[in-house]
TORSE-462874 format. One record per residue (C-alpha): residue in one letter; residue number from 1; x, y, z. Coordinates in Angstrom, 2 decimals, always signed. Layout:
<sites>
A; NUM; X; Y; Z
...
</sites>
This chain:
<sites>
X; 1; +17.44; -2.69; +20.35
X; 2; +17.97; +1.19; +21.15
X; 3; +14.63; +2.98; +22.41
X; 4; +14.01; +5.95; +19.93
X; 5; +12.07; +8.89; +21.15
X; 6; +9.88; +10.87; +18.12
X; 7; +8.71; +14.71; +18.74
X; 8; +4.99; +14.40; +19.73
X; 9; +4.85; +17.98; +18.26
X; 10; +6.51; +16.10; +14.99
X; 11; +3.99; +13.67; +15.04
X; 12; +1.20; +15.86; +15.41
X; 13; +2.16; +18.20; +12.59
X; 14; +2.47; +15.47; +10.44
X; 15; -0.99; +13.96; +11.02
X; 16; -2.30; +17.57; +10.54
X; 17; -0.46; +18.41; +7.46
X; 18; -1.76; +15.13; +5.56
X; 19; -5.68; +15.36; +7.04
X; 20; -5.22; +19.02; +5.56
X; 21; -3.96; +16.77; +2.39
X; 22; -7.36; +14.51; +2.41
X; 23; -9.29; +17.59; +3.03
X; 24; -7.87; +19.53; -0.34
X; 25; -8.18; +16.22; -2.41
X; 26; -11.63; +15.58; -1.09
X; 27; -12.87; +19.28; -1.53
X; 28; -11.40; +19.06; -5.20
X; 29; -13.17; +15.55; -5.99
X; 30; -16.71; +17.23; -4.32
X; 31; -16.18; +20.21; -6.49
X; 32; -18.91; +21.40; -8.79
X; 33; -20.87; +17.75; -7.78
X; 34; -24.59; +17.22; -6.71
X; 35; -23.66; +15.28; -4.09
X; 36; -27.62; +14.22; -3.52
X; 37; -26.95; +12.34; -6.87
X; 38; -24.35; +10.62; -5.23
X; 39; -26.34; +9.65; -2.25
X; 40; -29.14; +8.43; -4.15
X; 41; -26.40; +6.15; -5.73
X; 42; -25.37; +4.78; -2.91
X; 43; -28.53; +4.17; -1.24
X; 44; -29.57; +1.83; -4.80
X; 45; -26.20; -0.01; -4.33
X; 46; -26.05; -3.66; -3.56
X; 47; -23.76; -4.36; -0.79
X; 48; -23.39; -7.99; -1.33
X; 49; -20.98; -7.41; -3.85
X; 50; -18.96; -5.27; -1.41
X; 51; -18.96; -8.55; +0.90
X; 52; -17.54; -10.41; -1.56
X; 53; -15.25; -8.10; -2.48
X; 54; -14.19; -7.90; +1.66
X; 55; -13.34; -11.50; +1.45
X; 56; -10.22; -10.48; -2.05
X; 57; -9.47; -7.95; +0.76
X; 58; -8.52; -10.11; +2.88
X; 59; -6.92; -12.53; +1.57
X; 60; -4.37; -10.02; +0.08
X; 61; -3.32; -9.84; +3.92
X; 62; -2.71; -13.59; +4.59
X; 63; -1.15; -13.83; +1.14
X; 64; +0.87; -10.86; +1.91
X; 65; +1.79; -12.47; +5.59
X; 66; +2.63; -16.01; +4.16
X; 67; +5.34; -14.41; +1.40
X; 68; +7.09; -12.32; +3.83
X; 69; +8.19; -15.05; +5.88
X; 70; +9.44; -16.62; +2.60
X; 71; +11.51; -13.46; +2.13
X; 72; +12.98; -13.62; +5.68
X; 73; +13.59; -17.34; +5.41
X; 74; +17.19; -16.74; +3.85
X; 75; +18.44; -14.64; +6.50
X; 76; +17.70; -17.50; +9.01
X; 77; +14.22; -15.91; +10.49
X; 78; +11.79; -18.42; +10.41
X; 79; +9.04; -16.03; +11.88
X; 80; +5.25; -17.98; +12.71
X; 81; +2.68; -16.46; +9.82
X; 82; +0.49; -15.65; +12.55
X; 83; +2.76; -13.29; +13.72
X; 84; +3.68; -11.97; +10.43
X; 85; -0.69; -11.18; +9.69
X; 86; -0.65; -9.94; +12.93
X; 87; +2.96; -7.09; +12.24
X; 88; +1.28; -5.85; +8.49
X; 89; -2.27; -5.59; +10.23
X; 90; -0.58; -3.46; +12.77
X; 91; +1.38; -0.94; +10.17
X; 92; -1.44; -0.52; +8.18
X; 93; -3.17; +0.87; +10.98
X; 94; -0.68; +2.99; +11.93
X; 95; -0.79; +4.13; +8.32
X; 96; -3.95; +5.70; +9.15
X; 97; -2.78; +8.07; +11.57
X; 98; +0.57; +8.88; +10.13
X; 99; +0.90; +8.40; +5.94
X; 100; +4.23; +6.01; +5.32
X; 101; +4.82; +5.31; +9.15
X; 102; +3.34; +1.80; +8.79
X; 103; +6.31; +0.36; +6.90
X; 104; +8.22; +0.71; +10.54
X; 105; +5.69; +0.01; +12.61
X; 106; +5.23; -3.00; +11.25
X; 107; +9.24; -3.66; +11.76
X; 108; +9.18; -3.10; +14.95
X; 109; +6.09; -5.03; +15.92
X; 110; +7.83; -8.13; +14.32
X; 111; +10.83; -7.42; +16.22
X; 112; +8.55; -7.61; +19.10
X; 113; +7.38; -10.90; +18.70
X; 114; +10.07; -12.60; +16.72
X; 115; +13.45; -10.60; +17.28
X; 116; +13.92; -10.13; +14.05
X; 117; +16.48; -7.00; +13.52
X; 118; +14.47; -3.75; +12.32
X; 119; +16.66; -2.97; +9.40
X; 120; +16.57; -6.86; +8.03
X; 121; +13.07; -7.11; +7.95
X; 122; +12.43; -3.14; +6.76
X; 123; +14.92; -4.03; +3.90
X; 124; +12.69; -6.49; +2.79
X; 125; +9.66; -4.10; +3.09
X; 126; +11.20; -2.09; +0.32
X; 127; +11.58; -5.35; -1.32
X; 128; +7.97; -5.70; -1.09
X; 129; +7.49; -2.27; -2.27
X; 130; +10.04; -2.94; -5.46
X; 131; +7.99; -6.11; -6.51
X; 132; +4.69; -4.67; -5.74
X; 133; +5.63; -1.73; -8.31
X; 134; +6.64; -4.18; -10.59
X; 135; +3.49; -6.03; -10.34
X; 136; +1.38; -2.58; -10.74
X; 137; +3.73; -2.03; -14.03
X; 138; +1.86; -5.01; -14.99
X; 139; -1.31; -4.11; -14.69
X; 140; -0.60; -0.97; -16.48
X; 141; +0.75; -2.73; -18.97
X; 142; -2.43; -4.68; -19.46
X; 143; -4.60; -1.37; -19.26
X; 144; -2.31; +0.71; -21.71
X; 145; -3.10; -2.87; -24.10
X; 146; -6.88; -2.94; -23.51
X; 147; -7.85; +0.67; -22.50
X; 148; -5.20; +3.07; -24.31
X; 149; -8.40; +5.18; -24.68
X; 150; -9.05; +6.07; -20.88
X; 151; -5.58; +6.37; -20.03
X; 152; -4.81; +9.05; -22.71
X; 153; -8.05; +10.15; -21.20
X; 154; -7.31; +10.26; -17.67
X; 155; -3.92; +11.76; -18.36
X; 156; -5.38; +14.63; -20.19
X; 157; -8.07; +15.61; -17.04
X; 158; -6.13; +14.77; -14.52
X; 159; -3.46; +17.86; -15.44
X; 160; -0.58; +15.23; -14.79
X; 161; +2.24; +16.51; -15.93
X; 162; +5.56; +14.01; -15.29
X; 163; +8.86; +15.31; -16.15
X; 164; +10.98; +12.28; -17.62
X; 165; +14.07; +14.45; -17.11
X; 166; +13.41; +14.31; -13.19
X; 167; +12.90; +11.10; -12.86
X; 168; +16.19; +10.50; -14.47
X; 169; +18.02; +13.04; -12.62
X; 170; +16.76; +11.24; -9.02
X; 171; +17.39; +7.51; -10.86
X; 172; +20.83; +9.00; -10.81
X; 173; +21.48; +10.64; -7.37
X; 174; +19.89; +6.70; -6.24
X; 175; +22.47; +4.87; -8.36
X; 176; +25.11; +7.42; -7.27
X; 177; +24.46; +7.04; -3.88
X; 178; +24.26; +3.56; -3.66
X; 179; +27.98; +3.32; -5.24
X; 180; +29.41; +5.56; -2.65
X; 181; +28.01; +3.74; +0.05
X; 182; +29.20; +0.53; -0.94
X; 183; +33.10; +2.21; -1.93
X; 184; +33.47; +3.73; +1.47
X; 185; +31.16; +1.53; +3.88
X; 186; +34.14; -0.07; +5.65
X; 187; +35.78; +3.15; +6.27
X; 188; +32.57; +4.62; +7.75
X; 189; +31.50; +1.60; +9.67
X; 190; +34.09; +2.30; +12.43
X; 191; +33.30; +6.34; +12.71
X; 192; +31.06; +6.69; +15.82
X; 193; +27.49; +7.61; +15.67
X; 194; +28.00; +7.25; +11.13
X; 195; +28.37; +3.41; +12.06
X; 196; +25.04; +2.91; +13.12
X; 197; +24.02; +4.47; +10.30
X; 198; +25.78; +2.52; +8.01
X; 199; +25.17; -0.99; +9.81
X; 200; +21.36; +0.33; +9.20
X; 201; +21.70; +0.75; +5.55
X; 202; +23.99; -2.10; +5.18
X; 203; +20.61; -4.40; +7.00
X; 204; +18.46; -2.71; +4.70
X; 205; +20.06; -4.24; +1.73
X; 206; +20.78; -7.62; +3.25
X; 207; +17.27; -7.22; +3.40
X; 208; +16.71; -6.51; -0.32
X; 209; +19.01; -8.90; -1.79
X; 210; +16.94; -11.61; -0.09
X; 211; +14.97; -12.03; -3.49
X; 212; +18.32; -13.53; -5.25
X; 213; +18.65; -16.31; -2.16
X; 214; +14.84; -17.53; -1.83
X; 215; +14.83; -20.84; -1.16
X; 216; +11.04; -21.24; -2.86
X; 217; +11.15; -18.84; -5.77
X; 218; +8.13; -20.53; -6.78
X; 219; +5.92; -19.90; -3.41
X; 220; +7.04; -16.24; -3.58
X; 221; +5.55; -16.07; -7.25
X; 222; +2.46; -17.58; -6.41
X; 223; +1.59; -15.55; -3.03
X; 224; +2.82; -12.38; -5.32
X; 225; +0.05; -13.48; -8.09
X; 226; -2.46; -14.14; -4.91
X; 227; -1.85; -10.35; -3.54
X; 228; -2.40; -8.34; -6.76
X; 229; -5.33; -11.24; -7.95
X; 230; -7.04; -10.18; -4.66
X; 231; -6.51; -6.26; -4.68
X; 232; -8.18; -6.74; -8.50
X; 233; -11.50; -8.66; -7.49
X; 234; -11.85; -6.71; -4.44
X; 235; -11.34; -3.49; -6.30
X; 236; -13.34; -5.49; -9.62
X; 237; -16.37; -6.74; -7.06
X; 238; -17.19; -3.37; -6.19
X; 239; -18.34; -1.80; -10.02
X; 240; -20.89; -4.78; -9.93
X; 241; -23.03; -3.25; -6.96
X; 242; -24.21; -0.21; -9.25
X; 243; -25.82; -0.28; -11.93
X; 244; -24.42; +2.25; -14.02
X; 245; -21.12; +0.42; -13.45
X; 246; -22.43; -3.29; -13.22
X; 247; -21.05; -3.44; -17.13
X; 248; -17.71; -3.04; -16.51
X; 249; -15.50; -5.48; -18.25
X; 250; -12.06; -7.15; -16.77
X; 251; -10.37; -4.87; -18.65
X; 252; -11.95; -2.02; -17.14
X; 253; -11.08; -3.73; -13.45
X; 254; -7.32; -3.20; -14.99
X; 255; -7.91; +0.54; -15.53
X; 256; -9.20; +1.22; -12.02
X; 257; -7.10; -0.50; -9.84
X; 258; -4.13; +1.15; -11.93
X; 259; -5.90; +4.51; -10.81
X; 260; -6.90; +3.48; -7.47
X; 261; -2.97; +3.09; -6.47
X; 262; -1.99; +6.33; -8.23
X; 263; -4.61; +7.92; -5.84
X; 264; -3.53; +5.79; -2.54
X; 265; +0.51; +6.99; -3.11
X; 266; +0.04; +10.56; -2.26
X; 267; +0.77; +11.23; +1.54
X; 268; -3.27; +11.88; +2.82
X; 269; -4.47; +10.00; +5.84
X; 270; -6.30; +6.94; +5.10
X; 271; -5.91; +8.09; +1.05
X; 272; -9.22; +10.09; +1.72
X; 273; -9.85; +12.55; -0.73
X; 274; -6.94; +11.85; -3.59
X; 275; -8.62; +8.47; -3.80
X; 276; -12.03; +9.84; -4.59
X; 277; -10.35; +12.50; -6.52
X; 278; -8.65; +9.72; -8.54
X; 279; -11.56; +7.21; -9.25
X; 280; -13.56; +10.72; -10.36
X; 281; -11.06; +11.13; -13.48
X; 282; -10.64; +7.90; -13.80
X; 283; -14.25; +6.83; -14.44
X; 284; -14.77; +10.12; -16.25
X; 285; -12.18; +8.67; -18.34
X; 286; -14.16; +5.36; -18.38
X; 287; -17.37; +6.97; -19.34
X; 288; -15.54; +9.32; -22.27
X; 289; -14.06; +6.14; -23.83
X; 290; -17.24; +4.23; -23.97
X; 291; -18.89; +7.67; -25.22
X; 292; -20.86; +8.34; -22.52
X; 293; -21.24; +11.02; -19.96
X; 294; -18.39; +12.46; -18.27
X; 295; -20.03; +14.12; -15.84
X; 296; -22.17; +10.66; -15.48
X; 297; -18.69; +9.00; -15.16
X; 298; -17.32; +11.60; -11.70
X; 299; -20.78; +10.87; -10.20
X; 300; -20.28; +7.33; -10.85
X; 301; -16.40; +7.46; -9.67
X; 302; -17.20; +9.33; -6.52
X; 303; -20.15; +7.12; -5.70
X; 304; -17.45; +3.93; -6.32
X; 305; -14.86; +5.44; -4.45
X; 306; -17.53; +6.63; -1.51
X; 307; -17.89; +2.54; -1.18
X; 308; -14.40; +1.08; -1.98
X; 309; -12.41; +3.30; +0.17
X; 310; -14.44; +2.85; +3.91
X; 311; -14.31; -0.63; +2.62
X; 312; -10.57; -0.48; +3.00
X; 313; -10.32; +1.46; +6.15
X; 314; -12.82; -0.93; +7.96
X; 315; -10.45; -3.94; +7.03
X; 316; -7.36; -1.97; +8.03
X; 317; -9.14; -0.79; +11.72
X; 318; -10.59; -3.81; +12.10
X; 319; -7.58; -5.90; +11.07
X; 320; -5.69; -3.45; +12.85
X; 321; -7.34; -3.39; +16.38
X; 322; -7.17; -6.89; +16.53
X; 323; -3.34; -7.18; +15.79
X; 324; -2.93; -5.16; +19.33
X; 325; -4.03; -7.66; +21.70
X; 326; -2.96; -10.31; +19.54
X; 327; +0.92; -9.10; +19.56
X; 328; +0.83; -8.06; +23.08
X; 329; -0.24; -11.59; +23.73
X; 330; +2.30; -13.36; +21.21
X; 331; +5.43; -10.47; +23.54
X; 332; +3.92; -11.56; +26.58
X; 333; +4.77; -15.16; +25.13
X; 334; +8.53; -14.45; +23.96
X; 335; +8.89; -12.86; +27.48
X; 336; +7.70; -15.85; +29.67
X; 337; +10.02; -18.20; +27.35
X; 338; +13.04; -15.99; +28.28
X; 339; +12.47; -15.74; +31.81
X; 340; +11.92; -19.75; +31.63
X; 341; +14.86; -20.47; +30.06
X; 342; +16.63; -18.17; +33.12
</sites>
């Protein structure tokens, strides 16, 4: 495997421009708040339901662990799930210094300890990231059934504004693409310097069409169901340690989870900021349907979001840290078997 070098300045400007993201979404969310109202909430809050909320939390990761080595199974990588916990732990940690740069990281940290090819097991990270949309199309299904009210709701504070004409316009260029690469892939293959590019790609969707040769389709539904069960208690768990939001219903669980991942996909370290500023409209919108406060409801979302979110950064660092030792140990391994077998 080649050695890539990245720009440190690169790097840097990167980590600045999305903590100057967090910082913008966070000043937004604390806008026009009395943020001693907040406090006071948090100080009231019962914690134990946070604890049991850690536990959903983590079992999303072994869940999530256990079903990627069923997706690498049917390119002949039988990978140990250890070291497949330990490879996720690791790119969401890198996640929280660089948005979107986890997805490699944790590539190459599996091609560290199991020599599985970067663009095989990254194609079947945007695998993940296909099914995982589907499964989020789910739960907004089940939110636009039970709570049409607050998403009408949310949509009209939240000044979203989606252009169906753009989306079609990029579904297009993606479908285009993909065509041309497929039609003139041979011919490119044996250009120099375009070949590795195209061997790339061509991994990549070895790596995606991996769903369509699983050898336990039913495993892979199960540990899917497991991930997006645990995101929704852990996310669920959390409304029952305040008071004002100890009434939420199941349905309501559906709403904010919806909105929780709407605020997590833009590009700000850790999702600080356009995750509070998310769970503020979307528990205004909560409040509004149920004819309450709104202004109740962005206390309430902030003080929710002020206690889900470090929840999820302390199980990525601490997840995270412990996946460094724990791969350098499982390299350390692969190397001593290599030099044995010399």
């Amino acid at each position: 495997m080649e050695k890539t070098t990245k720009s440190p300045l690169k790097s840097v400007l990167t980590i600045v421009i999305s903590l100057a993201f967090a910082g913008f979404f966070l000043w937004l969310a604390l806008k026009g708040l009395d943020f001693k109202v907040i406090q006071q909430s948090l100080a009231k809050a019962n914690y134990l339901w946070v604890l049991f909320a850690s536990v959903f939390g983590l079992l999303a990761y072994w869940f999530r662990a256990i079903r990627w080595n069923l997706m690498l199974e049917p390119m002949g990588h039988q990978i140990s799930n250890s070291n497949s916990l330990w490879s996720i732990s690791f790119g969401y940690l890198m996640n929280l210094t660089i948005p979107r740069s986890g997805e490699v990281a944790r590539a190459t940290a599996l091609y560290g300890v199991e020599k599985v090819p970067v663009d095989k097991s990254f194609g079947t990270i945007i695998l993940e990231r296909v099914v995982d949309l589907i499964c989020m199309l789910g739960f907004l299904g089940l939110t636009l059934l039970f709570k049409y009210d607050a998403i009408l709701s949310f949509y009209q504070n939240s000044g979203v504004n989606i252009n169906p004409n753009k989306i079609l316009l990029v579904l297009l260029i993606l479908i285009g693409g993909t065509v041309l690469f497929f039609v003139f892939k041979k011919k490119l293959a044996g250009v120099p310097f375009l070949g590795k590019i195209v061997n790339f790609i061509d991994g990549i969707f070895q790596g995606l069409t991996t769903i369509f040769k699983l050898k336990q389709k039913g495993k892979f539904i199960l540990y899917t169901l497991g991930i997006w069960i645990s995101y929704y208690f852990a996310a669920y768990l959390v409304c029952f340690a305040l008071p004002e939001t100890s009434g939420f219903t199941m349905a309501d669980g559906f709403f904010i989870i919806v909105v929780g991942t709407l605020g997590m996909i833009i590009p700000a370290s850790g999702g600080i900021g356009a995750y509070n500023l998310a769970m503020k409209y979307g528990f205004m919108a909560l409040f509004i349907s149920m004819g309450k406060s709104a202004d109740l409801g962005g206390e309430m979302g902030l003080t929710y979001s002020f206690i889900s979110l470090p929840l999820q950064i302390v199980i990525m660092l601490v997840m995270g840290l412990i996946s460094i030792p724990m791969l350098a140990k499982a390299r350390n391994t692969v190397v001593a078997d290599k030099d044995f077998k010399k």
